[in-house]
LOKE-237810 format. One record per residue: residue number from 1; z, x, y of N, C-alpha, C in turn. Coordinates in Angstrom, 2 decimals, always signed. Atoms other than C-alpha are relative to their C-alpha. Layout:
REM LOKE-237810
PT   seq        nz        nx        ny       caz       cax       cay        cz        cx        cy
PT   NUM         Z         X         Y         Z         X         Y         Z         X         Y
...
//
This chain:
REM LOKE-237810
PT   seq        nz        nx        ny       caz       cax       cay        cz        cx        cy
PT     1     +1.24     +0.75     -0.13    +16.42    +16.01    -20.71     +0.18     -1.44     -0.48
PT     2     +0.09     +1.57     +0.84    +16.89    +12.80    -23.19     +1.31     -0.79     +1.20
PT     3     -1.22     +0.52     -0.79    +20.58    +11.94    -20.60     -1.06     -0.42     +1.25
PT     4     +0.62     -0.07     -1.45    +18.02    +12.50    -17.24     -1.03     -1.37     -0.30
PT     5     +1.15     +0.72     +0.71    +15.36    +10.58    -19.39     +0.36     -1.60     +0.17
PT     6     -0.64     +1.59     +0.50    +17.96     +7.48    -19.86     -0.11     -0.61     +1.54
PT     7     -0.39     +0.58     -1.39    +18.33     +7.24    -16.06     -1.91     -0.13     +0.85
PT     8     +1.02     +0.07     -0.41    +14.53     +8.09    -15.12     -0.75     -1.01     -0.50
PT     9     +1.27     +0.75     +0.78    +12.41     +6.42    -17.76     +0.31     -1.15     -0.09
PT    10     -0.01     +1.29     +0.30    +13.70     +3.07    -17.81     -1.26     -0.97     +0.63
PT    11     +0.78     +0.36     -0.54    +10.82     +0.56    -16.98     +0.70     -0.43     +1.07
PT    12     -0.37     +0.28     -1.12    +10.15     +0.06    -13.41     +0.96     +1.12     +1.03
PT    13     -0.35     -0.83     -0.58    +12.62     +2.41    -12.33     -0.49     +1.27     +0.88
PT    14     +0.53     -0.48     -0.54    +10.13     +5.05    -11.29     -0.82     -0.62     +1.24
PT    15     +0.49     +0.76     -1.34     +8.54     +2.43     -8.91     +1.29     -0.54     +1.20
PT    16     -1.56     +0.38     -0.61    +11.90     +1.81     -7.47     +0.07     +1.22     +0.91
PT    17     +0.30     -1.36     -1.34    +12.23     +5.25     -6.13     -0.79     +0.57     +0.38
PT    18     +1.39     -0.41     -1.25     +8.99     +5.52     -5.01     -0.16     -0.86     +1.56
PT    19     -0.45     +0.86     -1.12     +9.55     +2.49     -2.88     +1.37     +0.48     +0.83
PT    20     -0.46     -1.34     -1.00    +12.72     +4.57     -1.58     +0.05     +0.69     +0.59
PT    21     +0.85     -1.33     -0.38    +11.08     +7.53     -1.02     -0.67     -0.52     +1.30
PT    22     +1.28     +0.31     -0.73     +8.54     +5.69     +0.90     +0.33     -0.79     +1.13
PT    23     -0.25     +0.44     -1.00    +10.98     +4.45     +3.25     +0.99     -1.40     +0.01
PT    24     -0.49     +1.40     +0.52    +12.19     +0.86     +1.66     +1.21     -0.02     -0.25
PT    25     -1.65     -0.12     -0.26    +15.79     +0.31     +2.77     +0.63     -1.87     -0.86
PT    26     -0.43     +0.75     +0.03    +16.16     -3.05     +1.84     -0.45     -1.33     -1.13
PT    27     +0.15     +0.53     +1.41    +16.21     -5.51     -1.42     -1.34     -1.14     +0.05
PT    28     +0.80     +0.58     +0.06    +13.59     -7.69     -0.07     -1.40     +0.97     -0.06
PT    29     +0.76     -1.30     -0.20    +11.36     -4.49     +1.03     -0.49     +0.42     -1.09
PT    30     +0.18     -0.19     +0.76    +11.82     -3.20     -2.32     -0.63     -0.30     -0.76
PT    31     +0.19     +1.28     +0.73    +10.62     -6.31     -4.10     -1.42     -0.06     +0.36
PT    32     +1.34     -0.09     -0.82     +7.70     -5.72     -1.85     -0.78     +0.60     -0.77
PT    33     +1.18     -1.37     +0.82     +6.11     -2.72     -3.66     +0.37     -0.10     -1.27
PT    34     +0.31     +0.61     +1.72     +7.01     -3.99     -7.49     +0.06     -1.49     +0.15
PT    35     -0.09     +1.31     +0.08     +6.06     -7.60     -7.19     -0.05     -0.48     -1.15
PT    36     -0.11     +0.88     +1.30     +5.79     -8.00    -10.86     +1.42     -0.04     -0.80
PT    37     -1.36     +0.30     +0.49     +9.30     -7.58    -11.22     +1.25     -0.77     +0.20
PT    38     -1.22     +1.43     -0.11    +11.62    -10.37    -11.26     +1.22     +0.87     +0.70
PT    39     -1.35     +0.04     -0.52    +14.46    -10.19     -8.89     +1.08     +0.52     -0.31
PT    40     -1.24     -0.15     +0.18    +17.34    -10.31    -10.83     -0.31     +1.34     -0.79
PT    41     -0.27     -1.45     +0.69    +15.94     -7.32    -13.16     -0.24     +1.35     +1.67
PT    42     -0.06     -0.92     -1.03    +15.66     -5.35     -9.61     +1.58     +0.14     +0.39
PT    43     -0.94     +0.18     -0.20    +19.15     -6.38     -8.83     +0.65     +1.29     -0.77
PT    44     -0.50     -1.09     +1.11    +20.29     -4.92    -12.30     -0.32     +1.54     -0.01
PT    45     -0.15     -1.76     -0.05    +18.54     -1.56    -11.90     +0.28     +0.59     +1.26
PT    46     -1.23     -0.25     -1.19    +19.99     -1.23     -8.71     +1.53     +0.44     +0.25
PT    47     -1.43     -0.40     +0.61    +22.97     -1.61     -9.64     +0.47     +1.13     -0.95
PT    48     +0.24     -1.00     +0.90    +22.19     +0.87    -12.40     -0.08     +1.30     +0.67
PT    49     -0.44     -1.18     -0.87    +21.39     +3.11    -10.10     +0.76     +0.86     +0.65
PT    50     -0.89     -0.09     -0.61    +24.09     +2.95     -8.14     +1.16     +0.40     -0.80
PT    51     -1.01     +0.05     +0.83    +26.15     +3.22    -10.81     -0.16     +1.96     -0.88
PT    52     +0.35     -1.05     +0.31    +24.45     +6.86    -11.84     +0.25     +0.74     +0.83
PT    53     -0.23     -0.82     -1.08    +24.99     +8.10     -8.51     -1.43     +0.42     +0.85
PT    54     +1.60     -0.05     -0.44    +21.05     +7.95     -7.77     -0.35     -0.49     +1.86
PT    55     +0.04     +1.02     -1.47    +21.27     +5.57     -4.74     +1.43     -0.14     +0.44
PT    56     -1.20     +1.19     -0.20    +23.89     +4.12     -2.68     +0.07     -0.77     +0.92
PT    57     +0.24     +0.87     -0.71    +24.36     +0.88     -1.20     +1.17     -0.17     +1.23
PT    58     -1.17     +0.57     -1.15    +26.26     +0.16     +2.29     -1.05     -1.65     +0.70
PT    59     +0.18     +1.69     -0.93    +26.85     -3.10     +4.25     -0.85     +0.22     +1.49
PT    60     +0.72     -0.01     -1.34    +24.04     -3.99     +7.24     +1.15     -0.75     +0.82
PT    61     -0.69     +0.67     -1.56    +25.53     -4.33    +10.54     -0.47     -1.55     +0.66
PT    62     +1.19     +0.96     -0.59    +22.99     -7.15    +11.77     +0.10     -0.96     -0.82
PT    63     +0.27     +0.66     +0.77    +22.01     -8.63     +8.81     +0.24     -0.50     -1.41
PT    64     -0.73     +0.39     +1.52    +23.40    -10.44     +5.48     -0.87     +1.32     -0.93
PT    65     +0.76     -0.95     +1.21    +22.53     -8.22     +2.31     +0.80     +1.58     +0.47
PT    66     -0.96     -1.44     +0.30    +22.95     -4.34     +1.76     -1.65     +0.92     +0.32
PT    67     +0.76     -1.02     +0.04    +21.15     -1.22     +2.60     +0.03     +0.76     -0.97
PT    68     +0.05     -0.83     +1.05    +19.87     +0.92     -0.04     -0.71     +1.57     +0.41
PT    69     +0.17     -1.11     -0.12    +19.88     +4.77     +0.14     -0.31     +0.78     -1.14
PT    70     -0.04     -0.52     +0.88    +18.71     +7.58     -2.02     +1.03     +1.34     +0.21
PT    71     -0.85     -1.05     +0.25    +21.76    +10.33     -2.55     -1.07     +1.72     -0.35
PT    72     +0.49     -1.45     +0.37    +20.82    +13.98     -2.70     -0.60     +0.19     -1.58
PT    73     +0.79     -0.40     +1.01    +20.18    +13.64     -6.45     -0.89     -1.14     -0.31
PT    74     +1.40     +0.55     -0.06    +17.68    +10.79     -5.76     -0.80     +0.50     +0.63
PT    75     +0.61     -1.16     -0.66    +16.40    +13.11     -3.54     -0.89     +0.82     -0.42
PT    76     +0.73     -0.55     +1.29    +15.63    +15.30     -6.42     -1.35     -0.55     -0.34
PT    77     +1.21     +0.69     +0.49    +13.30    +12.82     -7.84     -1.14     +0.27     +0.45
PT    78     +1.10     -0.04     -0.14    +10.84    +13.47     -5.31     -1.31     +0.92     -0.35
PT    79     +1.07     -0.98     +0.31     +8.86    +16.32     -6.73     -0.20     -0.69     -1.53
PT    80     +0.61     +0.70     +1.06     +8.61    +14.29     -9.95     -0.45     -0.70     +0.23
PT    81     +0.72     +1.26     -0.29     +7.19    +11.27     -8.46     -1.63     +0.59     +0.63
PT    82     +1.40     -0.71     -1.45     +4.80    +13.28     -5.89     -1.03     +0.72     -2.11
PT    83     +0.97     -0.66     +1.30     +3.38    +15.29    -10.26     -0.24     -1.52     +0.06
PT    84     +0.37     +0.92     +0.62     +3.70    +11.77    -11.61     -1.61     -1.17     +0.30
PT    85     +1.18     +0.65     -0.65     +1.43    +10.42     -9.05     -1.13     +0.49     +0.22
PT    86     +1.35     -0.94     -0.16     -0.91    +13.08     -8.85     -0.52     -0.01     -1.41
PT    87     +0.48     +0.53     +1.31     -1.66    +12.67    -12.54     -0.38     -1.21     -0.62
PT    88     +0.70     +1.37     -0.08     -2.08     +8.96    -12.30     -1.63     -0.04     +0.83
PT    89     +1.52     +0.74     -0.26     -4.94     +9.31     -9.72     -0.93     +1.03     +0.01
PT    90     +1.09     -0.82     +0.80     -6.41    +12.67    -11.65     -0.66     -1.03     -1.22
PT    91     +0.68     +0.57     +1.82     -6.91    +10.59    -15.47     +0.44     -1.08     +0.09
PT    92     -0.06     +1.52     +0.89     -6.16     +6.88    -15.27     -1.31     -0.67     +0.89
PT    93     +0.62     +0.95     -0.46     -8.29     +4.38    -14.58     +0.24     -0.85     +1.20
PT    94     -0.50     +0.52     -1.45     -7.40     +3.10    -10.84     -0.55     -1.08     +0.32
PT    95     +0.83     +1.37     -0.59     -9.88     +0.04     -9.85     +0.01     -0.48     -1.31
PT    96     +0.41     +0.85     +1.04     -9.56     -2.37    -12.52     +0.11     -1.66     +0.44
PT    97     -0.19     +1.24     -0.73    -10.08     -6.23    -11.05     +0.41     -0.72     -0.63
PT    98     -0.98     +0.90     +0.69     -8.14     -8.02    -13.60     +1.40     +1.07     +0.64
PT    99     -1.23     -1.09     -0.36     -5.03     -5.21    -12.30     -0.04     -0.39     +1.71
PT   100     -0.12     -0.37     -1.41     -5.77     -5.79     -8.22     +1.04     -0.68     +0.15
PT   101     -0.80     +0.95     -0.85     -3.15     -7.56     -6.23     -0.38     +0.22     +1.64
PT   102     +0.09     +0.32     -1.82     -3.94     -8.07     -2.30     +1.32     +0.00     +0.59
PT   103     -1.31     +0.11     -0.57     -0.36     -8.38     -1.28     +0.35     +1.36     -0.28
PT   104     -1.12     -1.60     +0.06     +0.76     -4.83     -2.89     -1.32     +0.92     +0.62
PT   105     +1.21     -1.22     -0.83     -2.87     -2.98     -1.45     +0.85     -0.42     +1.66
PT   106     -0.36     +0.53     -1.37     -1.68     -4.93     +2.17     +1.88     +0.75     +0.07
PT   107     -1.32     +0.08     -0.60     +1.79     -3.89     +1.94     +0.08     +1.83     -0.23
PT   108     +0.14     -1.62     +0.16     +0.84     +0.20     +1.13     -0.95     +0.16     +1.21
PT   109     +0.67     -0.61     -1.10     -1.48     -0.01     +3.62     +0.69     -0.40     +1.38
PT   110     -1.25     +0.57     -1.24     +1.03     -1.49     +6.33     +0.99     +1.35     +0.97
PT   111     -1.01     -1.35     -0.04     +2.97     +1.91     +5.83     -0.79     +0.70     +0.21
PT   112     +1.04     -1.19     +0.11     -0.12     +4.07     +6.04     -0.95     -0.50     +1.06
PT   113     +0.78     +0.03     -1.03     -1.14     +3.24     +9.58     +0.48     +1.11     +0.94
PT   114     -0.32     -1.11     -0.59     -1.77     +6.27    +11.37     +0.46     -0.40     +1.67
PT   115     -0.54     +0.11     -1.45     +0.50     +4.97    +14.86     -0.66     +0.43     +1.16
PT   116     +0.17     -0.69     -0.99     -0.57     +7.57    +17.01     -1.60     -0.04     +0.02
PT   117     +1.30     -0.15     -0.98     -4.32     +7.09    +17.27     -0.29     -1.60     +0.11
PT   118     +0.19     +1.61     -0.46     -3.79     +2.93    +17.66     -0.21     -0.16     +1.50
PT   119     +0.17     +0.02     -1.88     -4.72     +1.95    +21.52     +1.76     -0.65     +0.43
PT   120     -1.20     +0.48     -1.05     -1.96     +1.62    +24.28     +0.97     -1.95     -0.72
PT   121     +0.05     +1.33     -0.14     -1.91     -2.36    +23.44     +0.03     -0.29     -1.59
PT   122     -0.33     +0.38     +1.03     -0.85     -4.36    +20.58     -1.67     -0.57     -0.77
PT   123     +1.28     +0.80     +1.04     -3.91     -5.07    +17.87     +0.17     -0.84     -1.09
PT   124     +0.10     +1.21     +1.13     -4.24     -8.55    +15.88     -0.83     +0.67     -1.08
PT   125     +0.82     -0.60     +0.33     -5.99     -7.38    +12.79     +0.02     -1.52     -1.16
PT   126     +0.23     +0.58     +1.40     -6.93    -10.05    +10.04     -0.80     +0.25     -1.36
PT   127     +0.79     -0.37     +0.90     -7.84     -9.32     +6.87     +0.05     -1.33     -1.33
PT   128     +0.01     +1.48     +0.30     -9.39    -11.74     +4.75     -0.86     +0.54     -1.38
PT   129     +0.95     -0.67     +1.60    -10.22    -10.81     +0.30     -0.92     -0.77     -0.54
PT   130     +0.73     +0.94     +0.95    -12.37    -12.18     -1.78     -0.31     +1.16     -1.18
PT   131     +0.29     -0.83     +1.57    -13.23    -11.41     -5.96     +1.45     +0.04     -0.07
PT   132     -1.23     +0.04     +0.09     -9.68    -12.05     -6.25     +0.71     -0.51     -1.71
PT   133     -0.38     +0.30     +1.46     -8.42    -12.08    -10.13     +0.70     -1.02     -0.60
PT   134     -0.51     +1.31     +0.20     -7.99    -15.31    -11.64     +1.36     -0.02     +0.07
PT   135     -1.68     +0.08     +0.31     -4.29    -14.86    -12.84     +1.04     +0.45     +1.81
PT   136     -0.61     -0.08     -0.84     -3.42    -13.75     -9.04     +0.59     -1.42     +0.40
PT   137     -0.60     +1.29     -0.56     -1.12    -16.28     -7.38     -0.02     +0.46     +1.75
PT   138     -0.46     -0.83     -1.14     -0.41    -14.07     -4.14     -0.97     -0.65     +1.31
PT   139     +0.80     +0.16     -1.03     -1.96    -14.83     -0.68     -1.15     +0.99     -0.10
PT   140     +0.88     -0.93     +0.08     -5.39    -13.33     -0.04     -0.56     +0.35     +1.60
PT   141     +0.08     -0.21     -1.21     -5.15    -13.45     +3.81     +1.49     +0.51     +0.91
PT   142     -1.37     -0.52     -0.36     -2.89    -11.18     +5.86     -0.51     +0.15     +1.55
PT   143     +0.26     -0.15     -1.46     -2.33    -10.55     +9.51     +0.61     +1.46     +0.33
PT   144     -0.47     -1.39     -0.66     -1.50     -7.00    +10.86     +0.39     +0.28     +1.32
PT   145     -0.64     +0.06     -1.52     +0.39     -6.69    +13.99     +0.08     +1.75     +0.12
PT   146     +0.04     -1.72     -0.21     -0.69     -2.58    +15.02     +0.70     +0.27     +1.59
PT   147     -0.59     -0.72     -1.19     +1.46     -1.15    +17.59     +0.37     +1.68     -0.51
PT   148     -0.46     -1.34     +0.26     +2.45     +2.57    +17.99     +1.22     +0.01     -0.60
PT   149     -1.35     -0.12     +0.64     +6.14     +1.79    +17.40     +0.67     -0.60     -1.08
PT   150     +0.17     +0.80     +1.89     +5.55     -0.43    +14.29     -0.83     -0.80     +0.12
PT   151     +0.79     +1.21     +0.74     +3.54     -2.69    +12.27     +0.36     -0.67     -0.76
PT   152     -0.68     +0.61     +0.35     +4.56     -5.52    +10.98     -1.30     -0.85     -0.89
PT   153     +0.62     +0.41     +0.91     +2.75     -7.68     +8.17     +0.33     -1.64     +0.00
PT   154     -0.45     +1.73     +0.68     +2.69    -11.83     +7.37     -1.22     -0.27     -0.67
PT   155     +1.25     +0.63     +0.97     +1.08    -14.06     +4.98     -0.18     -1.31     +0.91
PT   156     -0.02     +1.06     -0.53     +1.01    -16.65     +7.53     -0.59     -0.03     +1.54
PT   157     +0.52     -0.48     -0.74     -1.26    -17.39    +10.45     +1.12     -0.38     +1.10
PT   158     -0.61     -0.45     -1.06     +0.65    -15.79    +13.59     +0.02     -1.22     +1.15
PT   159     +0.19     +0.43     -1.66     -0.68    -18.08    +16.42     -0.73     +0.32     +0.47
PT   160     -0.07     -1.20     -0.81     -1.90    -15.43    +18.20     -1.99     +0.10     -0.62
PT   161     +1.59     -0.28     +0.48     -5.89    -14.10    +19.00     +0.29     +1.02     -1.04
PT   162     +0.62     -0.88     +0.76     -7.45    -11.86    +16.54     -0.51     +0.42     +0.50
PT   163     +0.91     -1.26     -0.52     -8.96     -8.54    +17.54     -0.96     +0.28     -0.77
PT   164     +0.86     -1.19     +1.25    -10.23     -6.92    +14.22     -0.21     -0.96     -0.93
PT   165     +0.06     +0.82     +0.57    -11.12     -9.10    +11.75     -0.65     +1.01     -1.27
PT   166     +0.63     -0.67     +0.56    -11.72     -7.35     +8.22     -0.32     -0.65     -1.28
PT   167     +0.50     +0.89     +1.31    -13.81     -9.24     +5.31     -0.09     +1.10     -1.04
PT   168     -0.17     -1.38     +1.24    -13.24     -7.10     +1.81     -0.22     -0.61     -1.34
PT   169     -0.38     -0.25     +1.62    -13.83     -7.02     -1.62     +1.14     +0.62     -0.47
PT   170     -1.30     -0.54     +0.85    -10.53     -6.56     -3.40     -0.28     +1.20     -0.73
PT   171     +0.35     -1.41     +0.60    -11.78     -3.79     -5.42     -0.95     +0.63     +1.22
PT   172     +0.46     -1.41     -0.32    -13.93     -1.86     -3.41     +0.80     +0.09     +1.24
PT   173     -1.16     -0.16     -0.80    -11.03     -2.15     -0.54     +1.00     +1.00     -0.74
PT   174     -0.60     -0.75     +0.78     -9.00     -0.93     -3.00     -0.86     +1.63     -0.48
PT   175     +0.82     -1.04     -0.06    -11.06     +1.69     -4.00     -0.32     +1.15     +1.08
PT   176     -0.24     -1.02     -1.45    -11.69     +3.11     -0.44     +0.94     +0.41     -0.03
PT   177     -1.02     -0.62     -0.37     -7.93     +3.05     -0.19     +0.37     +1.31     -0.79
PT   178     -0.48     -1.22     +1.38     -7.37     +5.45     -3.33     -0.85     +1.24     -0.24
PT   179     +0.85     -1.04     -0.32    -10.21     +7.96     -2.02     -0.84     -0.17     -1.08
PT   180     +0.94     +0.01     +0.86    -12.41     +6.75     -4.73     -1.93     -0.05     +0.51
PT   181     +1.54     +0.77     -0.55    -15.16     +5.17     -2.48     +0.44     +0.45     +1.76
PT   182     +0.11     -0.49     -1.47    -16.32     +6.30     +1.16     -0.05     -1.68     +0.78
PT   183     -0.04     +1.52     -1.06    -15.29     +3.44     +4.17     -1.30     -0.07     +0.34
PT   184     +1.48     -0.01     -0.30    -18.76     +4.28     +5.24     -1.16     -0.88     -1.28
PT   185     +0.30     +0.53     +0.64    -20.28     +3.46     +2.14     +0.32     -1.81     -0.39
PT   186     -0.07     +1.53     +0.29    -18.62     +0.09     +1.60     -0.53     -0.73     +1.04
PT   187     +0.32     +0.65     -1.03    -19.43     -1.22     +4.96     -1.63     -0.21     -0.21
PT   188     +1.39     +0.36     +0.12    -23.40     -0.39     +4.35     -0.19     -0.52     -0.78
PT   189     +0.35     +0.83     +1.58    -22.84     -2.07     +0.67     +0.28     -1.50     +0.36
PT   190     -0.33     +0.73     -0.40    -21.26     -4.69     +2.73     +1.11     -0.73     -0.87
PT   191     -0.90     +0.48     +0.95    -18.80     -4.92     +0.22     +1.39     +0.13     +0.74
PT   192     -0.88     +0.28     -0.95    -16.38     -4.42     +3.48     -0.79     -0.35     +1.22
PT   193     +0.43     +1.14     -1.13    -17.20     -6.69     +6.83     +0.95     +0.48     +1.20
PT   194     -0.59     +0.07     -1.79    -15.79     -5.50    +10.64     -0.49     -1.11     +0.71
PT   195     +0.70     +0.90     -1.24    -16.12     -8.28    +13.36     +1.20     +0.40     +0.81
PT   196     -0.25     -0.25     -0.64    -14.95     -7.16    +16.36     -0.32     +0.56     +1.18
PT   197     +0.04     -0.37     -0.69    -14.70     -5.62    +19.19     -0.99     +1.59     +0.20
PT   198     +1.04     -1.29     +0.99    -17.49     -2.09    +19.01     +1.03     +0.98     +0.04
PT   199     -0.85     -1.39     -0.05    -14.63     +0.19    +20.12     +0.90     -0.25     -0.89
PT   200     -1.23     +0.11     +1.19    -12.16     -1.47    +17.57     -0.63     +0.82     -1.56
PT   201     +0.84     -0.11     +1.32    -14.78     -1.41    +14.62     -0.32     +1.63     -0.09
PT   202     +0.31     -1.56     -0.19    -15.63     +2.08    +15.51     +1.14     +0.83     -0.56
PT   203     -0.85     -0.96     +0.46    -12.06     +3.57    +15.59     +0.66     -0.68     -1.26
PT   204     -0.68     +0.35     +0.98    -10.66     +1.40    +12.67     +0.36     +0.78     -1.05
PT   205     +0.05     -0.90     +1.22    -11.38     +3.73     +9.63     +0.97     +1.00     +0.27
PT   206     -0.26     -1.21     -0.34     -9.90     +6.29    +11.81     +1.61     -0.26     -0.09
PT   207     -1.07     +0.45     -0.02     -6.55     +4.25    +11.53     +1.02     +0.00     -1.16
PT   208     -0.62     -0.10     +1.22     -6.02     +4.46     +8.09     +0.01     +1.24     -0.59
PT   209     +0.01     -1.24     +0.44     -4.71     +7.21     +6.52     -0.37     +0.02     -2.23
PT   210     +0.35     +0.37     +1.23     -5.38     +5.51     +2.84     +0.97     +0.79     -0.92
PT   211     -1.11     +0.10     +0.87     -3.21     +6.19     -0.20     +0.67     +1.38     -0.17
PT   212     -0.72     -1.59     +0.30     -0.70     +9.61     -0.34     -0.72     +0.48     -1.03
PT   213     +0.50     -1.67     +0.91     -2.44    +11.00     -3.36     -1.57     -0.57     +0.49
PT   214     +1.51     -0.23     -0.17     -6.30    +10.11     -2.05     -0.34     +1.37     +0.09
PT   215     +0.82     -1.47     +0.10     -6.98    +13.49     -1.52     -0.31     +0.86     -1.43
PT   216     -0.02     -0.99     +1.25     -6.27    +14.62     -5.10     -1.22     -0.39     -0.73
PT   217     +1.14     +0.23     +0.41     -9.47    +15.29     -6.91     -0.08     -0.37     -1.50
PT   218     +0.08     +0.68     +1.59    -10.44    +13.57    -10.53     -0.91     +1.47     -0.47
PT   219     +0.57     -0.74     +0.91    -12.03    +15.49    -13.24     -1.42     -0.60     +0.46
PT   220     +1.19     +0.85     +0.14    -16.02    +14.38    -12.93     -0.49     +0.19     -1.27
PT   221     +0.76     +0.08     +1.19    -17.78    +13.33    -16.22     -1.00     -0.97     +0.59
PT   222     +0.84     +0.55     +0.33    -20.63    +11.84    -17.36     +0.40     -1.73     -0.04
PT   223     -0.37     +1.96     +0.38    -19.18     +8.55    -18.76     +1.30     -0.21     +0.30
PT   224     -1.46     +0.28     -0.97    -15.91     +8.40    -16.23     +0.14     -1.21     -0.22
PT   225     +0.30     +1.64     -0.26    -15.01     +5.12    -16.97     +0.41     -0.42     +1.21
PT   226     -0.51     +0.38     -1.39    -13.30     +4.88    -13.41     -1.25     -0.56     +1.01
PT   227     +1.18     +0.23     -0.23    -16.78     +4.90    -12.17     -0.83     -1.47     -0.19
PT   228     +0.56     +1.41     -0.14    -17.37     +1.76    -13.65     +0.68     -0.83     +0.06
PT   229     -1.04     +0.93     -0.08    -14.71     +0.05    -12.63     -0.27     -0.24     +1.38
PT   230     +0.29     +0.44     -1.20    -15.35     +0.01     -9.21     -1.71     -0.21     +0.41
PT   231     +1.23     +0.57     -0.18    -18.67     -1.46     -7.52     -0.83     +0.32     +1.13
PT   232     +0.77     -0.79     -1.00    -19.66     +0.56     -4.79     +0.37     +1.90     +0.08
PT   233     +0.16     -1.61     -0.04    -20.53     +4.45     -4.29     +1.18     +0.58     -0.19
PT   234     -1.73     -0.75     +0.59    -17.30     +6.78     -5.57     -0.05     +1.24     +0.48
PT   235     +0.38     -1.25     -0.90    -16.84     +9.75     -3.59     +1.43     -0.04     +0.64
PT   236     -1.47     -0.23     -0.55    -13.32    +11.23     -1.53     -0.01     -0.98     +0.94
PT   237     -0.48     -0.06     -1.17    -11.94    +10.15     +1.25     -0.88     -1.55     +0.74
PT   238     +0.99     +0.86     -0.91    -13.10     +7.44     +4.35     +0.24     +0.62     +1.59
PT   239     -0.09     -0.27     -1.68    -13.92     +7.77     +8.04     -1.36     -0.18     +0.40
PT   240     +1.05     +0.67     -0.31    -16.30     +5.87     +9.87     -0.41     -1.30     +0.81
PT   241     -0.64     +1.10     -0.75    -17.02     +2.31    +11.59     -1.29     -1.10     -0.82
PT   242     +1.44     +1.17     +0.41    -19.10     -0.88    +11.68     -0.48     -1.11     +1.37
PT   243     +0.43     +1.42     -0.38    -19.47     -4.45    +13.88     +0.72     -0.34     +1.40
PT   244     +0.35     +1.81     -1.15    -18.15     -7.78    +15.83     +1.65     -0.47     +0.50
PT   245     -1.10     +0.53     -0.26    -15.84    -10.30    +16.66     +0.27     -1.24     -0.82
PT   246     -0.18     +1.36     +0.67    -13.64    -13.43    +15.42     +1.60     -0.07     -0.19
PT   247     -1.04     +0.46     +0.35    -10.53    -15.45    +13.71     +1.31     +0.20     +0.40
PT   248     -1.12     +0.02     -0.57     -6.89    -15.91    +14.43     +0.76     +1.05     -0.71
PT   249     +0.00     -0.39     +1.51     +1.82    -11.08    +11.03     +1.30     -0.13     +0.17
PT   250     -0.98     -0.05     -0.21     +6.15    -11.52    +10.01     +1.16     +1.00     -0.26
PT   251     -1.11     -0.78     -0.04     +8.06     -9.20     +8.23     -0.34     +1.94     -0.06
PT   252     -0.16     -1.25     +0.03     +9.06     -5.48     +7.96     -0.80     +0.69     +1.14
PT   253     +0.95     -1.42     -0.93     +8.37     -2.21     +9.81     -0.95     +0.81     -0.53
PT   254     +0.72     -0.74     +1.05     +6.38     +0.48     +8.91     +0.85     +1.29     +0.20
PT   255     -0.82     -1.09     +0.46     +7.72     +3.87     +7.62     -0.72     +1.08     -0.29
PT   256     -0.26     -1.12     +1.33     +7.37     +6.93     +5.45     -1.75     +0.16     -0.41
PT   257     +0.84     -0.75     +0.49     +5.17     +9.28     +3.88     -0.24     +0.54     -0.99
PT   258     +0.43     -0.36     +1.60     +5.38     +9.11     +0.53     -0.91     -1.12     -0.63
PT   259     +1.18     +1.39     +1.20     +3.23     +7.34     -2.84     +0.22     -1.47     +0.56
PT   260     +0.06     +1.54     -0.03     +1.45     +4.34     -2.00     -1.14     +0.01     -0.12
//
């Protein structure tokens, strides 16, 4: 246990092979889903890894840099990550708006577009935050490029029309995603905004499959403080629609079916 412990518990490291798990082949990718971790200490536990026999790295054909794999006994890991995470969104506190980031909700939900019920035809989607936590630096406008055979993400405007256009509160966006708060509910709180198209706005909700552990249920109390952390109705799951039309994405694919 204390040897397994040296290689598991180091900080960060458990977000490392969840980003693995979840599909993330590549050092920029990675970097994607722990943005508060500096570079070169990603480098280092990488290397660390690699050096345990956890991961291993080969040379891309295509492109400068290295692919990163998880080995049969990173493999392992995943039934500890899948408890670890199911116990994070039974008893912690999940919506806290000094804690949001817009770039890491946008880049879990990128991966957690359900492909197969998107239309024939490529969908522009913009999404645009607000209530955004002073100390953020991050962009708060993203573009979503939805196709069946991937989706691709930028912080930068595309060019290109806009289909879907989605106005959000950072927390109660967040919130929906983590099955705390019903999509239905935020839309009538108006604490989320559709303009679009009626058949887009309609099937949208139906697009997201929202965060791998949403389904797992919390304890309910009286004085939950989770409850007051977020700002609209708290309840499982979403599915549902809303509105209109309006406004005017670059890297990665989408993947995988693990924690996000």
């Amino acid at each position: 246990m204390a040897v397994a412990c040296e290689v598991f518990a180091e900080r960060w490291t458990p977000l490392i092979l969840r980003e693995l798990l979840a599909g993330s082949e590549h050092f920029n990718e990675i970097h994607r889903g722990v943005p508060l971790m500096s570079r070169a200490l990603l480098t280092r536990r990488l290397r660390q890894l690699e050096e345990t026999g956890v991961i291993e790295r080969s040379c891309t054909t295509r492109e400068r840099g290295h692919r990163y794999t998880l080995t049969p006994a990173g493999q392992e890991f995943r039934p500890v990550l899948e408890a670890l995470g199911c116990w994070g969104q039974r008893w912690t506190v999940r919506v806290q708006r000094h804690n949001l980031d817009a770039g890491f909700l946008m880049w879990n939900v990128r991966r957690r577009i359900d492909r197969e019920r998107l239309p024939d035809h490529r969908i522009v989607a913009c999404f645009r935050f607000t209530g955004i936590p002073r100390m953020y630096r991050g962009p708060t406008v993203f573009w979503l490029m939805l196709e069946k055979n991937a989706v691709e993400i930028c912080v930068e405007d595309p060019g290109v029309e806009i289909d879907l256009v989605v106005d959000a509160d950072l927390a109660a966006m967040t919130s929906v995603w983590l099955g705390d708060a019903r999509f239905e509910d935020a839309l009538r709180s108006k604490a989320v905004r559709l303009q679009g198209a009626r058949r887009l706005t309609d099937a949208f909700p139906s697009w997201l499959k929202l965060s791998h552990f949403a389904p797992v249920a919390r304890p309910r109390a009286a004085n939950d403080p989770a409850r007051d952390a977020i700002e609209i109705e708290a309840s499982p799951r979403a599915d549902t629609a809303a509105r209109r039309r309006s406004p005017r994405a670059s890297k990665s694919g989408s993947r995988a079916p693990f924690p996000s």
